[in-house]
C-alpha positions as CSV (number, residue, x, y, z in Angstrom):
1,X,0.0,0.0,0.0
2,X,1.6,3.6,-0.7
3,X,2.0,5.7,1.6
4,X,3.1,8.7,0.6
5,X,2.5,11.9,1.9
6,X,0.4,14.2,0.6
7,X,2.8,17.2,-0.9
8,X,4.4,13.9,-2.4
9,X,1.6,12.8,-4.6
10,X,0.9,13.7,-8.3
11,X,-2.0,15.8,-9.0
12,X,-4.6,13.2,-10.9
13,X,-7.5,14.0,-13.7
14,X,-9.9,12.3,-14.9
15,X,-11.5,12.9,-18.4
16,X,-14.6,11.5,-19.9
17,X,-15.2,11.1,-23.5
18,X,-18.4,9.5,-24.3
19,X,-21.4,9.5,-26.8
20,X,-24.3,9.3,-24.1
21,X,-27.1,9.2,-26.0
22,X,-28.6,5.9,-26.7
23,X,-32.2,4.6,-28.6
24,X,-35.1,3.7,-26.6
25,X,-34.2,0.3,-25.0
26,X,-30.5,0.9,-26.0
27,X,-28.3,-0.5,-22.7
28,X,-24.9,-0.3,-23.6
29,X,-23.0,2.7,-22.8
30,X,-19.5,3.2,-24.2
31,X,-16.4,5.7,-22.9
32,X,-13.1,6.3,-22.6
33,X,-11.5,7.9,-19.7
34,X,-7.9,9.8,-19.6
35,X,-6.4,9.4,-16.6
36,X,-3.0,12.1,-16.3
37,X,-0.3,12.6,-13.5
38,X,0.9,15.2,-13.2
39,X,3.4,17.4,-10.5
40,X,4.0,15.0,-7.5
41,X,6.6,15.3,-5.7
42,X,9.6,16.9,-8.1
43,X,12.3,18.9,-7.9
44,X,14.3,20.3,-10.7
45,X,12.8,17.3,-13.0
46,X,13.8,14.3,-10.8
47,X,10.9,12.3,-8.5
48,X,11.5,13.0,-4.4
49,X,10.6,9.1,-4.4
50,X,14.0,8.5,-6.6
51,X,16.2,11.3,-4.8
52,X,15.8,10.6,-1.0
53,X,13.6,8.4,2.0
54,X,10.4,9.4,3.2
55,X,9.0,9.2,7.0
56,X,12.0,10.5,8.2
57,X,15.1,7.9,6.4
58,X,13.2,5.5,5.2
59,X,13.9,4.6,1.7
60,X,10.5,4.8,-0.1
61,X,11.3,2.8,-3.1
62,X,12.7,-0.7,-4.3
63,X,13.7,-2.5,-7.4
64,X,15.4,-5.9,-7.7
65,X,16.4,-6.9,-11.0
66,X,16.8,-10.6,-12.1
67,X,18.8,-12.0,-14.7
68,X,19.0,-15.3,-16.3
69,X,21.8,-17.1,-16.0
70,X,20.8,-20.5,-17.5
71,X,23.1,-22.2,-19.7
72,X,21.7,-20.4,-22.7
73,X,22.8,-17.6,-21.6
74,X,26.2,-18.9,-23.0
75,X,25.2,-19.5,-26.5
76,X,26.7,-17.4,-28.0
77,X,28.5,-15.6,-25.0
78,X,27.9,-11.9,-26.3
79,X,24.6,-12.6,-24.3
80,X,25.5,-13.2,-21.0
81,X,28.5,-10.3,-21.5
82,X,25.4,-8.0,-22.5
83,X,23.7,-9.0,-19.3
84,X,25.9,-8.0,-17.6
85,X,26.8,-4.4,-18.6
86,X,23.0,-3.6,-19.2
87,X,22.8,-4.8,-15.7
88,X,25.4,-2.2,-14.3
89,X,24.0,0.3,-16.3
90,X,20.6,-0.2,-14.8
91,X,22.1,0.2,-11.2
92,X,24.1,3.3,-12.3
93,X,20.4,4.6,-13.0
94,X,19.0,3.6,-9.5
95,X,19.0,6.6,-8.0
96,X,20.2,7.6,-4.2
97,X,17.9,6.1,-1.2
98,X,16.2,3.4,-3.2
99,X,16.4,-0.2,-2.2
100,X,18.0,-2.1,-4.8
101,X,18.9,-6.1,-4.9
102,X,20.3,-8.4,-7.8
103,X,18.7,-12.1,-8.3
104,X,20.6,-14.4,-10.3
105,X,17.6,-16.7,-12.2
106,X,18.2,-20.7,-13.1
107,X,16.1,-23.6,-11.9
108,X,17.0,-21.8,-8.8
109,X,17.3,-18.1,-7.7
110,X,20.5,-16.7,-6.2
111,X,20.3,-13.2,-4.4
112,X,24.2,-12.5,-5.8
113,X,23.6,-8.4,-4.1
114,X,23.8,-7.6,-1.2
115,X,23.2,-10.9,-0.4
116,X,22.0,-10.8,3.0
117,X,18.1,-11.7,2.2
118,X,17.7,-7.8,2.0
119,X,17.6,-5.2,0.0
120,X,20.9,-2.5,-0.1
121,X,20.3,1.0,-0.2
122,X,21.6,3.2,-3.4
123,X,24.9,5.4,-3.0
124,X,28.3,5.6,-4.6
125,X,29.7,2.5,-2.6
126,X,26.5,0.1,-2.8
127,X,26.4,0.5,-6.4
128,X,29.8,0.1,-6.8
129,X,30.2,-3.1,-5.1
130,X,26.9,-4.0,-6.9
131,X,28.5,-3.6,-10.0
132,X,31.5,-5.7,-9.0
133,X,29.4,-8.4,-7.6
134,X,28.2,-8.8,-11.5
135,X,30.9,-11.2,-12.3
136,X,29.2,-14.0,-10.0
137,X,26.5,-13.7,-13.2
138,X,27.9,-16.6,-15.1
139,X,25.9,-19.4,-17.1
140,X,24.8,-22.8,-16.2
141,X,21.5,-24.5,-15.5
142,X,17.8,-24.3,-16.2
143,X,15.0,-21.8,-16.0
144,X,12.4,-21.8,-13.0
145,X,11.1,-18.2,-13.2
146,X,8.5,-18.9,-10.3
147,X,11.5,-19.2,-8.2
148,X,12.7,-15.9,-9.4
149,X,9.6,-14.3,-8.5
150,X,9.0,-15.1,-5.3
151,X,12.5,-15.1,-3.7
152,X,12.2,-11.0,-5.7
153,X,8.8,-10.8,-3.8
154,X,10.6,-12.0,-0.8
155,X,13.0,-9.2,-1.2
156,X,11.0,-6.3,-2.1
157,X,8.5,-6.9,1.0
158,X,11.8,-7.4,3.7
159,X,11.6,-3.6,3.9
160,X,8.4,-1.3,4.5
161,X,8.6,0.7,1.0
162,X,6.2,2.2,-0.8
163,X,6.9,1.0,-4.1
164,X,8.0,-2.1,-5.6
165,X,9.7,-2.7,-9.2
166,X,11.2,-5.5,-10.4
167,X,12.9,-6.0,-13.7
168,X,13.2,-9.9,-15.7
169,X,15.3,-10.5,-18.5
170,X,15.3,-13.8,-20.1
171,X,16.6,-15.8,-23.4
172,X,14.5,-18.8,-23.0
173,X,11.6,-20.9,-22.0
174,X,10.2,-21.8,-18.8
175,X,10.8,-25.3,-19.4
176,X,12.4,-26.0,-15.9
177,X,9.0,-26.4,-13.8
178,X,5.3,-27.1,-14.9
179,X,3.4,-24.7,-16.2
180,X,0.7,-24.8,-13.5
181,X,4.0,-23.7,-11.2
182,X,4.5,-20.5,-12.9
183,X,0.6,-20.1,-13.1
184,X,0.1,-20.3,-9.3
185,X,3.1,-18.4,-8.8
186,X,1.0,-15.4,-11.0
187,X,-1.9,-15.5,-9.2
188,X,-0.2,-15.7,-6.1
189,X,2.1,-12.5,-6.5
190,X,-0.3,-10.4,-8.9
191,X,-0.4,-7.5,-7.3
192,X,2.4,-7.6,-5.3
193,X,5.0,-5.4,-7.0
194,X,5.6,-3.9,-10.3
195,X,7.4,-6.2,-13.2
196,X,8.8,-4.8,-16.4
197,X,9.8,-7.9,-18.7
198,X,12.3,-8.5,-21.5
199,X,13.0,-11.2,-23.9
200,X,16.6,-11.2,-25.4
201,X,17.5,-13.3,-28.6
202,X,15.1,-15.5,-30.3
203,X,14.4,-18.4,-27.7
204,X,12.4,-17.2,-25.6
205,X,8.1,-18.0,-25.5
206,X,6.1,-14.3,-26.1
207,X,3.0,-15.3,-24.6
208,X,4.9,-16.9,-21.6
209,X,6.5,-13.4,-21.1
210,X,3.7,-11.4,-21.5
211,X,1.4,-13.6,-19.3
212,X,4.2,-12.2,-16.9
213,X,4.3,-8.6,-17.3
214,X,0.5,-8.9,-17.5
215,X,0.3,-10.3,-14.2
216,X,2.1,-7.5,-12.2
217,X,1.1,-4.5,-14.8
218,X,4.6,-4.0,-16.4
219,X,5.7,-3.5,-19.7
220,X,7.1,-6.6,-22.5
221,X,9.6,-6.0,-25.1
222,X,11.9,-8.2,-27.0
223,X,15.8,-7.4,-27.5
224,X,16.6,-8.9,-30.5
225,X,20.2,-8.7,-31.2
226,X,22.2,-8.5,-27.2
227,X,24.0,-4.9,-27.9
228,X,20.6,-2.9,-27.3
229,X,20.3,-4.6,-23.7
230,X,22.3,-1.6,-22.3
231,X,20.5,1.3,-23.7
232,X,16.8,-1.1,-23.0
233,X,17.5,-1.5,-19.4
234,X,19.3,2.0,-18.9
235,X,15.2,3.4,-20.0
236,X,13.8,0.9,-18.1
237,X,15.3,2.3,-15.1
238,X,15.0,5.8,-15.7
239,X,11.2,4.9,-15.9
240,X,10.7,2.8,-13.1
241,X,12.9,5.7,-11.3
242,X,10.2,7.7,-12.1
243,X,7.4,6.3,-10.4
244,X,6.4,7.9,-7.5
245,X,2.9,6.7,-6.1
246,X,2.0,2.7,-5.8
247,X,-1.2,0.8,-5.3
248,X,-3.9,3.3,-7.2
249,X,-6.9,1.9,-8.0
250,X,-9.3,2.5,-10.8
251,X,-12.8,2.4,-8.5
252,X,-16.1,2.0,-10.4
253,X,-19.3,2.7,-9.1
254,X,-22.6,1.3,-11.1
255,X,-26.5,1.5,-10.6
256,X,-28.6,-1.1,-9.4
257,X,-29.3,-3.6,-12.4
258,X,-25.9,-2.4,-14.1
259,X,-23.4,-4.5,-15.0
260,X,-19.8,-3.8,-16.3
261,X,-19.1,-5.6,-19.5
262,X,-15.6,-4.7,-20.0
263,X,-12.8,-2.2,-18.7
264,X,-9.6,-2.3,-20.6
265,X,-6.0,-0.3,-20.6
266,X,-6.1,0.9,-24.3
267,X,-3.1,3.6,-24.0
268,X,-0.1,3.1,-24.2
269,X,-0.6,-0.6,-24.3
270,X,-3.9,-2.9,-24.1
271,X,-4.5,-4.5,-21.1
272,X,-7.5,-6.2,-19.9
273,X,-8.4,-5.1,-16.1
274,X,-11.6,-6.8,-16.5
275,X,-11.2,-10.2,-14.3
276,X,-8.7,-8.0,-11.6
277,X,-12.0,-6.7,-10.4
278,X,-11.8,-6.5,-6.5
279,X,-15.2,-5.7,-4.5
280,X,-15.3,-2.7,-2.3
281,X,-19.1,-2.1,-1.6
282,X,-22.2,-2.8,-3.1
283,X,-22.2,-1.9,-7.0
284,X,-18.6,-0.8,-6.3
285,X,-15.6,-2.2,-7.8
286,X,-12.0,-1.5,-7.9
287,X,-9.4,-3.0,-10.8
288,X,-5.5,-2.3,-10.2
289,X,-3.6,0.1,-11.9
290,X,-0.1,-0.2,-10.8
291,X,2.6,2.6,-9.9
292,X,2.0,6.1,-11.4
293,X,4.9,8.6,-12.6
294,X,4.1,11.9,-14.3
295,X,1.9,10.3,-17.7
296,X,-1.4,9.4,-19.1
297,X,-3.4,6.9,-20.0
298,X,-6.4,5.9,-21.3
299,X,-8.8,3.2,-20.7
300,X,-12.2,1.7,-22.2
301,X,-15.7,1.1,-20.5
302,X,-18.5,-0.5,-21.3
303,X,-21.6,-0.7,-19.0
304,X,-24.8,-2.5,-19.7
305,X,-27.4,-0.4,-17.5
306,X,-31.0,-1.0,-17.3
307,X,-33.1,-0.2,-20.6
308,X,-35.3,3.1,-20.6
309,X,-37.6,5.6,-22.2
310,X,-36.9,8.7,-24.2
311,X,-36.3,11.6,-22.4
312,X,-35.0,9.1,-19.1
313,X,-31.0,9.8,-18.1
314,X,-29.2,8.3,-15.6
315,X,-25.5,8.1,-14.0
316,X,-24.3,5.0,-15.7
317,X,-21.2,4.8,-13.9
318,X,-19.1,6.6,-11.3
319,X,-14.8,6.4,-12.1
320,X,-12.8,7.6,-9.1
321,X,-9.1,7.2,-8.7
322,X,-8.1,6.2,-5.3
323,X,-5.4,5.1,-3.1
324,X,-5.3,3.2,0.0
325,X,-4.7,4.7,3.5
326,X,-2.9,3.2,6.5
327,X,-5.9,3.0,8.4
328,X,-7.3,1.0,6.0
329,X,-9.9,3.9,3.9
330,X,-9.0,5.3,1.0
331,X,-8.3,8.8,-0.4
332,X,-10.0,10.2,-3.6
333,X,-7.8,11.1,-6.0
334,X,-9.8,12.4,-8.6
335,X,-13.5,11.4,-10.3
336,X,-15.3,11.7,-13.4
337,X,-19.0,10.3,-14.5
338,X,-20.1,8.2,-17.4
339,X,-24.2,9.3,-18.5
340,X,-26.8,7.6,-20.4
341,X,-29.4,9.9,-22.0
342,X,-32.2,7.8,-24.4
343,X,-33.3,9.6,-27.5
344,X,-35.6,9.4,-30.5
345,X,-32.9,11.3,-32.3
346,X,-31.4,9.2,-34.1
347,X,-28.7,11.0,-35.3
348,X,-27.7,11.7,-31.8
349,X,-28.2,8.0,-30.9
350,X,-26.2,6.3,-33.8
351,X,-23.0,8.9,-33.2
352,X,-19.9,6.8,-32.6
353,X,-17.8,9.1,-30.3
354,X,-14.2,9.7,-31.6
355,X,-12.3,8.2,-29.2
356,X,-13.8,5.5,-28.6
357,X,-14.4,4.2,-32.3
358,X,-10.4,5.2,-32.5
359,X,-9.3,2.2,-28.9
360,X,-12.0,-0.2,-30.3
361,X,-9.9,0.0,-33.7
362,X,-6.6,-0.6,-31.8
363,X,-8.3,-3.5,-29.6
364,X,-9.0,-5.1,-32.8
365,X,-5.9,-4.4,-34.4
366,X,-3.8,-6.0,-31.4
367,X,-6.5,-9.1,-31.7
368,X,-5.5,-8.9,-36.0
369,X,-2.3,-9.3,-35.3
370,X,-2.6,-12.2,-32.7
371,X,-4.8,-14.1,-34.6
372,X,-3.0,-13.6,-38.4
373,X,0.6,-15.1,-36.3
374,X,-1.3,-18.0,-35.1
375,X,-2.5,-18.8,-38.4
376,X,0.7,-18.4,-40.1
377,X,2.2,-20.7,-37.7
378,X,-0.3,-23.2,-38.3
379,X,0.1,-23.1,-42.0
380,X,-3.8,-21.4,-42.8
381,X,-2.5,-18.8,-44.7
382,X,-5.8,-17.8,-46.9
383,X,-7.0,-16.6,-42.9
384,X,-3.1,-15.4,-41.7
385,X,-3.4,-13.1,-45.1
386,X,-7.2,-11.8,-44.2
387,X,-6.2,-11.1,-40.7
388,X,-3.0,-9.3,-41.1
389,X,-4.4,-7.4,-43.9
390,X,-7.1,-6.3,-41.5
391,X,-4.3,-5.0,-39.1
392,X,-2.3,-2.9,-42.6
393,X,-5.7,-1.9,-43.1
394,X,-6.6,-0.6,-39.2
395,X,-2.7,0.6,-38.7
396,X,-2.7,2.8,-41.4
397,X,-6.9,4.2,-40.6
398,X,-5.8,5.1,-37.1
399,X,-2.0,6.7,-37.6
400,X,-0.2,3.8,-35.9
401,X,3.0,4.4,-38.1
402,X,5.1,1.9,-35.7
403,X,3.0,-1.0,-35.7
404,X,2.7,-0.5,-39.7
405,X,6.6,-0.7,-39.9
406,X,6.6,-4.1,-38.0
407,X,3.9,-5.3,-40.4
408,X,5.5,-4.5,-43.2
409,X,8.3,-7.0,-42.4
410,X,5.4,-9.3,-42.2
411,X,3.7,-8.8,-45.1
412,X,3.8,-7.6,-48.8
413,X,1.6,-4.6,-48.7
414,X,0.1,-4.1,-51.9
415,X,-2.7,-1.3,-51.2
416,X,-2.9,-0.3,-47.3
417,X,-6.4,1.3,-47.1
418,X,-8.2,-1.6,-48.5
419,X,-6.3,-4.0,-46.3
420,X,-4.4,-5.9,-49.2
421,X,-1.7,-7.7,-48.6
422,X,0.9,-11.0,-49.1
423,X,2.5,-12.9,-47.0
424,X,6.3,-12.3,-47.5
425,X,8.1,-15.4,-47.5
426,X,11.6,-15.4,-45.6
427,X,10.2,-13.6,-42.6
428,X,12.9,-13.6,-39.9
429,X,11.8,-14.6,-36.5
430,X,12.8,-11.6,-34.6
431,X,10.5,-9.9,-37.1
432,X,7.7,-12.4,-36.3
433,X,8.6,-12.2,-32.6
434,X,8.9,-8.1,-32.5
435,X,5.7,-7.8,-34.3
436,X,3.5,-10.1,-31.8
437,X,5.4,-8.9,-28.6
438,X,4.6,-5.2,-29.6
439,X,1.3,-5.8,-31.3
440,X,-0.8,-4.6,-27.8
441,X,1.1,-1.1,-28.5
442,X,-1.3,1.6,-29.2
443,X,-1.2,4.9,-30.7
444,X,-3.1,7.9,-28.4
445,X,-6.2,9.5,-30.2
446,X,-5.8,13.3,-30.6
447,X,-8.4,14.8,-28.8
């Protein structure tokens, strides 16, 4: 639970963009909400949580970053050499008075710093000796990532911080303990601490990975060739350095006879919240967020209320941001309202609101992409072409210039507003991989 005080905390909004009239009997009622941080506690450009303790010493942040070491790691060595100077430059960028640790991952996990079964706190000597303590990273084993998680759980919970980060790299598949291992270990841990997640080489399972970073709201990328570890994990830290409140929540508050049908992440990434629905009172609900920095983002809500007459309105739902208090209530961060007005205007009614035609686009497009690889894969390629050509086709309607560039090493694109494409044969798989491991990506609407 964060527990920052007050002059500490970003200053949160909350925007609502919706079409709220509906037909007569119409029940479902769409909208996006923006959610921005902004402020908090900085000085000069730099987070208070990432340049000093709060409560009076106590170091208000952690990050523990784990590191495959399995034999693959080995093969070829560039990798695990790359390891280990992206490693050391992510320490470098820990900043003073956060709790740091290093976990070396196999079929077992090693703390190799400090190495006490704590955390050490950043300065010019910890992160020196940190640094040495890198050449203990050498190659040889298996992968269990469960047992990298929860000794990093262990570690991030052995001192009272406020917010908890950790960082995975891997080159290879979880083939060291069942599946229903790494699966408990998820639902056991969600929750619990931040993870950012990255796959390096070729060898390595994307859905296993971002099942990962899904579980504990953190980010999934692939490093393809070893010499971009340094500069990856170098931004990775500067980001999670940024973060300075944990633990907001997303509450939603329906009527009676409402239901929620969906409420989704759709900027920067897309991320389903709708299953991490927690209950907080009666037609209340609250859905994780994860740590908050100075940025924006935007999610999707659908709510099926009750049907009504023209002329009726109603509140169809309530959005508040909140955080948790030590005493167990919660402080009100900021709030915004979702409406449902029936009409026999019909023009009014059939209005698909901006924004929210814009996330359902790059909801499909992520889906496109998904389902076209599968189908490649599996050999259908009448349905991998139909699919993928979908995505050219909603990349290049919504502005998504990044996603079209990965496509394009997919796929032959022969006329990209009508969707028509062919399958390029050759296709590298680092392009394949890069393409479904950043296919959740999203490109903001202008507003």
């Amino acid at each position: 639970m964060a527990r920052l005080a007050k002059s500490h905390l970003p200053e949160f909004s909350v925007e609502v963009y919706q079409n709220e009239f509906l037909p007569e009997g119409g029940r479902e009622v769409n909208a996006v909400v923006t959610v921005t941080a902004t402020g908090g506690g900085t000085t000069g450009g730099m987070p208070l949580t990432a340049v000093g303790t709060a409560d009076g010493g106590r170091p208000d942040a952690a990050v523990v970053l784990m590191v495959d070491c399995s034999g693959s790691m080995d093969y070829p060595s560039e990798k695990m050499r790359a390891a280990r100077q992206a490693t050391a430059a992510a320490i470098d960028t820990v900043r003073d008075g956060v709790s740091f640790a290093v976990v070396a991952g196999t079929h077992v996990a090693r703390e190799i710093y400090p190495g006490n079964g704590g955390l050490a706190v950043a300065d010019q000597f910890t992160r020196r000796d940190a640094k040495e303590s890198l050449r203990r990273l050498t190659a040889g084993g298996g992968t269990a990532i469960s047992s990298w998680l929860r000794l990093t759980d262990q570690l991030l919970h052995s001192q009272d911080v406020a917010i908890r980060h950790g960082i995975l790299l891997t080159d290879g598949r979880n083939e060291h303990e069942k599946p229903a291992t790494l699966l408990d270990t998820l639902g056991d841990l969600s929750g619990r601490f931040t993870c950012d997640c990255r796959g390096v080489g070729t060898d390595w399972e994307v859905e296993e990975l971002t099942r990962i970073s899904s579980a504990f709201l953190g980010s999934v990328d692939i490093v393809a060739d070893p010499s971009g570890l340094e500069a990856d994990f170098r931004s990775m830290m500067e980001t999670a350095m940024g973060k300075e409140v944990a633990d907001v929540g997303l509450r939603l508050w329906t009527p009676q006879n409402a239901e929620v049908v969906f409420l989704k992440q759709v900027a920067p990434t897309v991320e389903d919240l709708t299953a991490r629905r927690t209950e907080a009172a009666p037609r209340t609900g609250d859905y994780p967020t994860g740590s908050w920095g100075d940025e924006s983002r935007d999610y999707h809500l659908c709510v099926r209320v009750p049907s009504a007459s023209v002329g009726d309105e109603m509140l169809a739902a309530r959005v508040s941001l909140v955080l948790g208090q030590p005493d167990g209530g919660v402080s009100v961060l900021a709030q915004g309202l979702v409406r449902a007005v029936w009409t026999d205007d019909t023009a009014a009614s059939t209005r698909i609101n901006p924004q929210v035609a814009h996330y359902t686009g790059q909801a499909e497009l992520a889906q496109m992409i998904k389902q076209g690889l599968e189908d490649r894969k599996a050999g259908n390629l009448d349905s991998a072409t139909a699919k993928l050509g979908r995505a050219v086709q909603l990349a290049n309607a919504s502005g998504n210039e990044n996603t079209a560039k990965l496509l394009a090493k997919v796929v032959d694109v022969v006329d990209a507003a009508r969707g028509t494409v062919r399958i390029r044969p050759g296709v590298t798989e680092a392009d394949e991989m890069t393409l479904e491991t950043r296919s959740t990506k999203t490109v903001r609407v202008k507003k």
